[in-house]
C-alpha positions in Angstrom: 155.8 47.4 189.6 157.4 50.1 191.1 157.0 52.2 187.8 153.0 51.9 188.1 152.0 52.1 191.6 154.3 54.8 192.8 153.4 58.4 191.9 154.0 62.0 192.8 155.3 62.6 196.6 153.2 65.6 197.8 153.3 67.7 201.0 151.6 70.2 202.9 151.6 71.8 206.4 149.0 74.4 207.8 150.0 76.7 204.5 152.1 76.6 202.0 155.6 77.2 202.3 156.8 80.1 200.4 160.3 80.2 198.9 162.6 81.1 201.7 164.7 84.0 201.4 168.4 84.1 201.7 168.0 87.6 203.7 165.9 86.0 206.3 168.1 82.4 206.4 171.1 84.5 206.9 169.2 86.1 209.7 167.9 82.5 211.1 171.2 81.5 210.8 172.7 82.7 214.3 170.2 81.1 216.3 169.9 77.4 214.1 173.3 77.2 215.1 172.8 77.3 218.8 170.5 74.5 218.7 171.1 70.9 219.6 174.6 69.9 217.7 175.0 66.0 217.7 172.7 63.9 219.3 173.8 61.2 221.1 174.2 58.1 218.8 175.1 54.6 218.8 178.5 55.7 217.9 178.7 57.4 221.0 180.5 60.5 219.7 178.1 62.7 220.7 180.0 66.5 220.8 182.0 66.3 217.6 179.3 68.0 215.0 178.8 70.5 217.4 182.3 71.6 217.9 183.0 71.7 214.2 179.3 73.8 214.2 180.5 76.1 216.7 183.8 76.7 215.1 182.4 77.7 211.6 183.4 74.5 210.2 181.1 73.0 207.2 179.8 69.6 207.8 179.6 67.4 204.5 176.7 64.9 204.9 176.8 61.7 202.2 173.7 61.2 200.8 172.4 58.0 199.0 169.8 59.7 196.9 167.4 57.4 194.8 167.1 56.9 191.1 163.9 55.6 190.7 163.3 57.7 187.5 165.3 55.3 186.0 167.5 58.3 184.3 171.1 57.9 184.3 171.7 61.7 185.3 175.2 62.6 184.1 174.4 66.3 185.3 174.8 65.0 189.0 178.3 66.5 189.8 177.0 69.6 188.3 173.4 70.2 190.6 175.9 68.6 193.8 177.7 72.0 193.6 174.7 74.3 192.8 173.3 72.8 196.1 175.9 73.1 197.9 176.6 76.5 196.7 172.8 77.4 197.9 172.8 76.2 201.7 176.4 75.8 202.8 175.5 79.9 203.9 172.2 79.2 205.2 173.0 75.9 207.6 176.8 75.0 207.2 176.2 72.3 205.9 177.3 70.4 202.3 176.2 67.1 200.9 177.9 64.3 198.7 175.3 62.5 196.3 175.8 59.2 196.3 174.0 57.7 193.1 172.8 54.0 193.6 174.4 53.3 190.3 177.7 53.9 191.0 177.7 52.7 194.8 177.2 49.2 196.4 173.2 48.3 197.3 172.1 50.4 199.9 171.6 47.2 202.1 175.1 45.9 201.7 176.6 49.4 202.0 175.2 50.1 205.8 176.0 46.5 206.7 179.8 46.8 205.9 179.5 50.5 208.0 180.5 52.8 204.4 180.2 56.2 205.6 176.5 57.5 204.5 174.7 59.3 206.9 171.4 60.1 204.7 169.5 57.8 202.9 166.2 57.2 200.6 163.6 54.5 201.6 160.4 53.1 201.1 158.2 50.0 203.4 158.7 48.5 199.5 162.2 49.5 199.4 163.7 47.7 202.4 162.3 50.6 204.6 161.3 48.0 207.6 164.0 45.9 207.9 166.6 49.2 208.1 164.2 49.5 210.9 164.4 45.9 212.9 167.7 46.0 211.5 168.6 49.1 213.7 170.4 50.8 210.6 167.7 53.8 211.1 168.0 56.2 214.0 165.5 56.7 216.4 164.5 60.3 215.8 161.7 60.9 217.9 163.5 62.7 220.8 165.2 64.7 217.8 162.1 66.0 215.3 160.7 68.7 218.0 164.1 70.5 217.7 163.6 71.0 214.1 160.7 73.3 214.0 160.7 73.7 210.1 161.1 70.2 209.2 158.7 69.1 211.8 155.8 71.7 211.1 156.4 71.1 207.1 153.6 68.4 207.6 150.4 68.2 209.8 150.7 66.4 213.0 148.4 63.4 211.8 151.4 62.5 208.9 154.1 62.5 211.8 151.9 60.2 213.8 150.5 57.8 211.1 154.6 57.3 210.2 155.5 56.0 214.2 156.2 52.7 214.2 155.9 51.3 218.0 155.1 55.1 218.9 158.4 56.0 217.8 159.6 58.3 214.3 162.7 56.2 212.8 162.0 58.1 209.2 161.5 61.6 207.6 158.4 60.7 205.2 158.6 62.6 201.6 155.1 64.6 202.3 153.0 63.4 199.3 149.1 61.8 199.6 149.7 60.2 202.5 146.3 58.2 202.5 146.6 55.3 199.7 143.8 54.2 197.4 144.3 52.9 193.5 142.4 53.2 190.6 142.5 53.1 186.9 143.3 55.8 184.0 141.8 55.5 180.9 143.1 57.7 178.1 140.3 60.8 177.2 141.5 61.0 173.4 141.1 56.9 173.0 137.5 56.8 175.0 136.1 59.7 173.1 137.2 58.1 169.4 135.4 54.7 170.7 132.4 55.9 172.5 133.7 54.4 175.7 131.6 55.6 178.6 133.2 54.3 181.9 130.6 56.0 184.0 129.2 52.7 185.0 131.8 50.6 185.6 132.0 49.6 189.1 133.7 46.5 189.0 136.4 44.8 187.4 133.8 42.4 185.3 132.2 45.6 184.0 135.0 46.4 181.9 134.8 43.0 180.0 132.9 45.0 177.2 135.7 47.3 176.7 138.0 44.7 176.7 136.4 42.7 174.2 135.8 45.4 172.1 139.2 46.8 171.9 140.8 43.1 171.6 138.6 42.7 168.5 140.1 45.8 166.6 143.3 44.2 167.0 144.8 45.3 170.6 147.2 42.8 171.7 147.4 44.3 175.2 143.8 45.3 176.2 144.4 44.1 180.1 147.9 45.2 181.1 148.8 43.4 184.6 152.1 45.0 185.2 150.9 45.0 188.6 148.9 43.9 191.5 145.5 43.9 190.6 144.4 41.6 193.4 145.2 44.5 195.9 143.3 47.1 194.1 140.4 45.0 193.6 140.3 44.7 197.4 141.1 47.8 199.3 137.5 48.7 200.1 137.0 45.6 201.8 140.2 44.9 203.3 142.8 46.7 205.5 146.2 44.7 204.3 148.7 43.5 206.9 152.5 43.2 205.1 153.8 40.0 205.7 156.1 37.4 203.5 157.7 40.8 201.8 154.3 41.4 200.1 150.5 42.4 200.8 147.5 40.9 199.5 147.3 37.4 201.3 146.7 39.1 205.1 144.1 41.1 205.6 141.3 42.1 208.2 138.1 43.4 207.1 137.1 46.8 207.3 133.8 46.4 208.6 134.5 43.8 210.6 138.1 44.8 212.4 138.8 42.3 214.3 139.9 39.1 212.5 142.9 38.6 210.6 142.3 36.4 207.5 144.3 34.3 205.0 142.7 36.3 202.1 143.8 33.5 199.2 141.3 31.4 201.1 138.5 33.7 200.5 135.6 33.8 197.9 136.6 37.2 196.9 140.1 35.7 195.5 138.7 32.9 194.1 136.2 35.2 191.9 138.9 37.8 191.0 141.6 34.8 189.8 138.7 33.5 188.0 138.1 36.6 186.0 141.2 37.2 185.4 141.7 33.5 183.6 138.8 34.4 181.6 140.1 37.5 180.2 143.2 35.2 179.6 141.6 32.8 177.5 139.5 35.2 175.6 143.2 36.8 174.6 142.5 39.7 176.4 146.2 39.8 178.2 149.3 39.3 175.7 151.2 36.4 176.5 154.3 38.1 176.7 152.8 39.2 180.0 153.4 35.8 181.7 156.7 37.1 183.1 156.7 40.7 185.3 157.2 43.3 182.9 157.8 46.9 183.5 156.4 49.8 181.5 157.3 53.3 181.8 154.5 55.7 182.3 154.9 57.4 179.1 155.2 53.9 177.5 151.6 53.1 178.8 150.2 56.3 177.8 151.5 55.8 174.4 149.9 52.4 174.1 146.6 53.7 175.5 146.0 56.5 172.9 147.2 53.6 170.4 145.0 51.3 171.3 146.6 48.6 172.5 145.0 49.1 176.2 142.2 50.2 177.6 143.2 51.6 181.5 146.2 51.2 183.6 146.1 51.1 187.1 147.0 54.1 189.2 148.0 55.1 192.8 144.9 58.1 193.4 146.4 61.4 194.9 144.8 64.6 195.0 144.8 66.7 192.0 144.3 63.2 190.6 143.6 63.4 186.8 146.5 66.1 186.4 148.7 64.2 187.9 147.8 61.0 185.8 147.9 63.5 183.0 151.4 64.9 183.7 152.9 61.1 184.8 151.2 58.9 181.8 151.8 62.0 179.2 148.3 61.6 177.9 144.9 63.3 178.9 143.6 60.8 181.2 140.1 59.8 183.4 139.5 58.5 186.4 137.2 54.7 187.0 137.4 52.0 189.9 138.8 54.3 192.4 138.9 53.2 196.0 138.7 54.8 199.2 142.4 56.2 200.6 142.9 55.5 204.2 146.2 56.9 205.9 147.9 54.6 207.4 152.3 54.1 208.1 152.0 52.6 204.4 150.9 55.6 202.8 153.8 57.4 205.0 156.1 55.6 204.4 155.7 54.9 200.5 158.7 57.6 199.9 161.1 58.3 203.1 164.7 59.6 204.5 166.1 58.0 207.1 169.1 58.9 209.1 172.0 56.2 209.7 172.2 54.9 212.9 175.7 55.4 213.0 176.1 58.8 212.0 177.6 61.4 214.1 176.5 64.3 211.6 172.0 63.6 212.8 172.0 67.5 213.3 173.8 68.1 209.9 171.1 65.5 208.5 168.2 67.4 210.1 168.9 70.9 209.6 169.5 69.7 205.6 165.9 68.0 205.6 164.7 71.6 207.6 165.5 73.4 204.9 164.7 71.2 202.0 161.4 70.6 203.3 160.8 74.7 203.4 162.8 76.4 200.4 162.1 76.3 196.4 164.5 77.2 195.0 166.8 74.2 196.9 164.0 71.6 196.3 163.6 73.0 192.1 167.2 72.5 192.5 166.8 68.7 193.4 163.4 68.0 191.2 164.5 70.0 188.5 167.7 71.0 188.2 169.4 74.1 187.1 166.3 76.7 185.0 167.2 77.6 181.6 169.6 74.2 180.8 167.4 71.2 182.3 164.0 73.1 182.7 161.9 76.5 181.8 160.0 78.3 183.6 156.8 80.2 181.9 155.5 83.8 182.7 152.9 82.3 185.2 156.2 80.5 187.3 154.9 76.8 185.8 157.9 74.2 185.1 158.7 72.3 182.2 161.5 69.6 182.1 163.2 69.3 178.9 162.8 66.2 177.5 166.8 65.6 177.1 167.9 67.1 180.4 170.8 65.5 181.9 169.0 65.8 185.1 166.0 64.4 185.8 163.9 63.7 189.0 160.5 62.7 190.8 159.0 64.9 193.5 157.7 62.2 195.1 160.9 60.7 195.9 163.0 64.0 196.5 161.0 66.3 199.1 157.8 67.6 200.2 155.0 68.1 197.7 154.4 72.0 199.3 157.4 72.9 198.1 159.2 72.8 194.6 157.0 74.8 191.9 154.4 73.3 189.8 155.0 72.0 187.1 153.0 72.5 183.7 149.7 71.3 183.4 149.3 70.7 187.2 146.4 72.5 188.8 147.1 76.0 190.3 145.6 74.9 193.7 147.1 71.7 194.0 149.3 72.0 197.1 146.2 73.5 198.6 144.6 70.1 197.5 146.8 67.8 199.1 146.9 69.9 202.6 143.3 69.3 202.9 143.4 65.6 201.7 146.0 64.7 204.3 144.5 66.3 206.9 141.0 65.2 206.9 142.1 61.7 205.9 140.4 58.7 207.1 142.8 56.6 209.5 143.0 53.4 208.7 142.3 50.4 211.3 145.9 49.1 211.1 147.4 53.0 210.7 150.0 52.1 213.6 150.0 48.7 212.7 153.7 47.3 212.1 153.5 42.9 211.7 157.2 41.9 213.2 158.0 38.5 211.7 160.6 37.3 214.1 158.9 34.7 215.7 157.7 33.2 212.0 161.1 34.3 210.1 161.4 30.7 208.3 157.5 30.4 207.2 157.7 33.7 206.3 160.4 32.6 203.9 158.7 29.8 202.4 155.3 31.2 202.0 157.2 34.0 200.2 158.8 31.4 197.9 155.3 29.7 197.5 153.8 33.2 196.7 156.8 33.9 194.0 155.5 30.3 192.7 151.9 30.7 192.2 150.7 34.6 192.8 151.4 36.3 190.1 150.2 34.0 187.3 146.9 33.4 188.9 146.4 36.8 189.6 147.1 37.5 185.7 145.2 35.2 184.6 147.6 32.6 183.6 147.1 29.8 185.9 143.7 27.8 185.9 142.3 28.6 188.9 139.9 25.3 189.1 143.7 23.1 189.1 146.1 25.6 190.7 144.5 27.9 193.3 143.9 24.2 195.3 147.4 23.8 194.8 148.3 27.1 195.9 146.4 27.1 199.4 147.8 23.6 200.3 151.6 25.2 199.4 150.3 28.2 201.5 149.3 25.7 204.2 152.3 23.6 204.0 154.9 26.2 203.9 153.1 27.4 207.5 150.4 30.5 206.3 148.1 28.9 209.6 151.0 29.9 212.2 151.6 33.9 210.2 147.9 34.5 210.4 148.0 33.3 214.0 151.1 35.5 215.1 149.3 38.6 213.3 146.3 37.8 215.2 147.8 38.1 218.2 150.2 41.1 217.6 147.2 42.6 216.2 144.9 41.8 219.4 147.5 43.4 221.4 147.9 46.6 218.9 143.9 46.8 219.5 144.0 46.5 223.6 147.2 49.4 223.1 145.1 52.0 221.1 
């Protein structure tokens, strides 16, 4: 799921960031060091940093880094030391990559207290409960005396990520409004005289689908992934309950009323479509259980044929990116509106460990990775000339059996870290303007806290896990099992969630 709806993490601020020099760092770095050592934790050691700051000594930071690439990257120990190398001069500061491969879950790992002071997150990767589980720091007090990280993104992105009017994460500066949409591969449309121009709804690509399931394509609908919520976006602003969206939402043009969405019309049309499409054979049944796809695996199989369009998380620069992620020369169809909101925010994130008595050393590291290219080519990258190359025009291109390989959308700021080949020369330019003039949306602040409702929260999960997915692919009769599913949804206690969100949300409203 993951695989499909996340895509490149971009960034911006009021221009963009030029590779910092290490003449001017050296300069800066007198005066970063008189700043603000060790703020005051939970740990209550609050002068400990600052006297190993003051004394020249390096502080080593340990980092849980993400590998949601999926890429085993044996390189790691090698990049560690070039980036270290790079900014112990600049900032005094070291890091130890901690690879989620080799380390205990990240949830388990600040439970039992291990020593990490920097970590990766996501509001689909645990994000929230790190916060009401009070493993993130409050950094709001902290940001302002950070001047590069906090002006490395526009004012609206710091405020669209408060949760409660407070900052307890760093986001990963990418499109920071969310909207999805479909790809289609170019090559596949052109050899079929497929014209999507008119397709403005999912029934409008029945056609397609029937055509392309008739020449043989055993994969012509590919639901690796939510549809439901793409489908919806434009009507509905989606409140995350139960560990999932898509079952509360408020309407858009309404505001005001929070809804149990299975119990709409609009769900019962969309399962019902989707069961058609079943039964003409237009989704394998190999899809019955959740299965993921790489990008360039889905590329592959839409220039082959097998499907028609593949859903797709719209940024700016859109079809390049597609492009670039799915392999393939790609189009756009069934794109929504993207409203920012602490979703969009916080779809890629650091967050610093409650615990830690190294925040400055965590901070100043995020300063500067948030500013410099050549440190954040060093993370996305790696090392030029043995994992990537680098053409006359400055464009990147990863070699395809690099032993380091990473995502910019889960590493740092979009403004940073060169392009890469095939991405549009004014991209970064693209994304500053898109997050700036973005359209808040009505639940932008909006955080659901589910400890009043914990246990039905639990069971309508459990209910969800039951019956969601296989009606929203199609493989459940809706006429027999979406009954079936809104009495579970009742009985499990969906009546009391949408009731506590109503009133959270009624108080969110009188606040704003």
């Amino acid at each position: 799921m993951a695989l499909l709806l996340a895509c490149s993490m971009m960034a911006g601020c009021g221009s963009t960031p030029q590779e910092t020099s290490k003449d001017t760092q050296e300069a800066e770095k007198s005066t970063q060091e008189t700043q603000k050592g060790t703020q005051e934790t939970e740990s209550g050691d609050a002068g400990q940093e600052e006297t190993q700051q003051s004394s020249g000594e390096t502080v080593n930071i340990k980092w849980y880094v993400t590998n949601n690439n999926g890429d085993d990257n044996p390189d790691k120990a090698e990049i560690e030391a070039a980036i270290n190398e790079y900014i112990e001069p600049f900032i005094g500061v070291t890091v130890t990559m901690i690879n989620p491969k080799e380390e205990p879950e990240l949830p388990l790992a600040l439970a039992s207290g291990e020593d990490i002071d920097l970590f990766w997150t996501a509001n689909w990767a645990n994000g929230n409960n790190y916060i009401s589980g009070n493993s993130a720091m409050d950094l709001t007090d902290l940001l302002q005396d950070y001047p590069d990280l906090y002006g490395s993104m526009p004012e609206n992105i710091w405020q669209a990520a408060q949760q409660g009017g407070r900052n307890y994460y760093v986001p990963i500066y990418k499109e920071a409004a969310v909207g999805h949409g479909f790809v289609y591969s170019v090559e596949k449309a052109g050899k079929n005289g497929w014209d999507f121009s008119n397709v403005k709804s999912y029934a409008d690509l029945t056609p397609f689908l029937k055509e392309a399931y008739e020449a043989g394509a055993t994969n012509a609908w590919l639901p690796v992934s939510n549809s439901w919520m793409a489908a919806i976006e434009d009507v509905y602003a989606l409140v995350t309950v139960c560990a999932t969206q898509g079952i509360v939402g408020i309407r858009i043009d309404e505001g005001v009323t929070v809804e149990n969405m299975i119990e709409s019309d609009l769900f019962k049309e969309h399962v019902s479509l989707m069961y058609e499409w079943n039964q003409a054979g237009y989704i394998n049944p190999e899809r019955a259980s959740s299965t993921l796809f790489s990008f360039e695996e889905i590329g592959k199989m839409m220039v082959d044929g097998d499907t028609v369009c593949a859903m797709w998380t719209t940024v700016p620069d859109n079809i390049a990116n597609a492009s670039l992620r799915y392999g393939v020369p790609v189009g756009t169809l069934l794109e929504s509106k993207n409203y920012l909101s602490n979703d969009g925010t916080f779809g890629s994130a650091y967050m610093v460990n409650a615990r830690t008595k190294k925040a400055d050393a965590c901070l100043k590291f995020l300063g500067l990775l948030s500013t410099d290219q050549t440190l954040a080519d060093l993370l996305c990258y790696g090392i030029e000339d043995k994992h990537y190359t680098r053409d006359a025009e400055g464009y990147v291109t990863v070699n395809a059996d690099a032993g380091w390989k990473n995502s910019v959308w889960s590493c740092c700021n979009v403004m940073v870290p060169s392009l890469q080949k095939g991405e549009s020369a004014d991209k970064k330019e693209q994304y500053d303007i898109f997050n700036r003039n973005a359209e808040m949306s009505i639940l932008a602040h909006f955080l659901f806290d589910d400890s009043k409702v914990e246990a039905e929260c639990a069971a309508v999960n459990a209910v969800c896990v039951e019956y969601f997915r296989l009606l929203d692919t199609g493989f459940y009769d809706p006429d027999e099992y979406l009954p079936k599913f809104q009495k579970a949804l009742k009985d499990a206690g969906i009546d009391k969630i949408v009731e506590e969100a109503q009133a959270q949300y009624d108080a969110y409203r009188s606040q704003r």
